[in-house]
NUDOKE-780191 format. One record per residue (C-alpha): x, y, z. Coordinates in steps of 0.2 Angstrom, whole numbers, plus 5000, padded with zeros to 4 digits. Example, Ala and Ser with C-alpha at 12.3 -4.5 7.8 and 13.67 -1.06 7.14 Angstrom:
// NUDOKE-780191
506249785039
506849955036
//
This chain:
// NUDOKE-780191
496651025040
497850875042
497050705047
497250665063
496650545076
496550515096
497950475109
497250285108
496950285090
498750335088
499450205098
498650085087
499050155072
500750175076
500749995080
500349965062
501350075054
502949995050
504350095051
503650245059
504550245079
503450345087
504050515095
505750505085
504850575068
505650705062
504250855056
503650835039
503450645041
501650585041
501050395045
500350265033
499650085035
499449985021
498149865016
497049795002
495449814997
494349854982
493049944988
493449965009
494949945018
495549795023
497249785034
498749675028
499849585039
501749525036
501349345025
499449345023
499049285006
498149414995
497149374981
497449464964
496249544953
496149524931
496149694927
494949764913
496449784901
497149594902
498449624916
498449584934
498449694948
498349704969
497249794976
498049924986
497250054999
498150145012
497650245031
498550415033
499050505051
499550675048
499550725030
498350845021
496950765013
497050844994
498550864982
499150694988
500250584977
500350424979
501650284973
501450094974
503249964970
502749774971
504649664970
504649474972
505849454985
507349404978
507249454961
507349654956
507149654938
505149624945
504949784950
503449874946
502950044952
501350154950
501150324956
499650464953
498750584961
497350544975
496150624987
496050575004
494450535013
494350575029
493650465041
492550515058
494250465070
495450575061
496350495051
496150485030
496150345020
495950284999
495250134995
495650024978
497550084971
497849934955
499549914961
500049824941
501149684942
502349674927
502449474926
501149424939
501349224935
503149244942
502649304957
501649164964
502449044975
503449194981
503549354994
502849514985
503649654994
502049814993
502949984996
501950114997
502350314997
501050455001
501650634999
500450765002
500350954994
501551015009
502850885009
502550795021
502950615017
502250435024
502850265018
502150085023
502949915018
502249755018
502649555013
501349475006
500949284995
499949324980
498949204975
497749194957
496449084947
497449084931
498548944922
499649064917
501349014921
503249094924
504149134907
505949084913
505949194930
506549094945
//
């Protein structure tokens, strides 16, 4: 059964949801917040700063978690793209297969996504643009996008990027 939430909850996650007009969604398309969060969800907004994590392996990631409206909760692929603004060759992507939780409302969520960032030092002091795509087992598709400062505890710095 697809997740799905009430009239009111809808009217806020549509809110939230950038990119998604209500009632002018064509069928197969599915609704999708973005946000951060390791282990719970944690709503990003349009230039918060975001904290990111060392990862076990040596490189740097952001912790990415996403809301659904509207797709299945299994067989769900989803695919993360973090881009400096500004400089395209940053581009990083990360896609695999997840299972959805549902939650009590209706809607689904996943919690703690690494979204990797190639050359994370040259990120800081910059906009990081966080795509994110969900596609579940029917096709029905969702993509969120948000703007965000990342920020770190490392002395790491920028090999020659602007």
């Amino acid at each position: 059964m697809p997740c799905s939430t009430s009239a009111a909850g809808l009217v806020v996650l549509l809110a939230l949801a950038p990119g998604c007009a209500g009632g002018d969604e064509a069928p197969g398309q599915g609704m999708v917040e973005l946000g951060t969060g390791e282990w719970r969800f944690e709503p990003l907004a349009d230039g918060q700063e975001v904290e990111l994590a060392h990862g076990a392996q040596g490189g740097w990631h952001l912790w990415t978690s996403v809301r659904t409206l509207g797709l299945e909760p299994e067989g769900v692929e989803l695919e993360v793209t973090t881009t400096v603004i500004g400089d395209p060759s940053s581009e990083t992507t990360s896609r695999g297969r997840i299972e959805l939780a549902e939650l009590e409302d209706g809607r689904c969520e996943f919690i703690g996504w690494p979204a990797v960032l190639r050359e994370p030092a040259c990120a800081i002091g910059h906009t990081l643009r966080v795509r994110g795509v969900v596609l579940d087992a029917r096709g029905t598709v969702a993509t969120g996008e948000r703007q965000v400062r990342p920020r770190w505890g490392s002395d790491e710095t920028c090999a020659g990027r602007p």
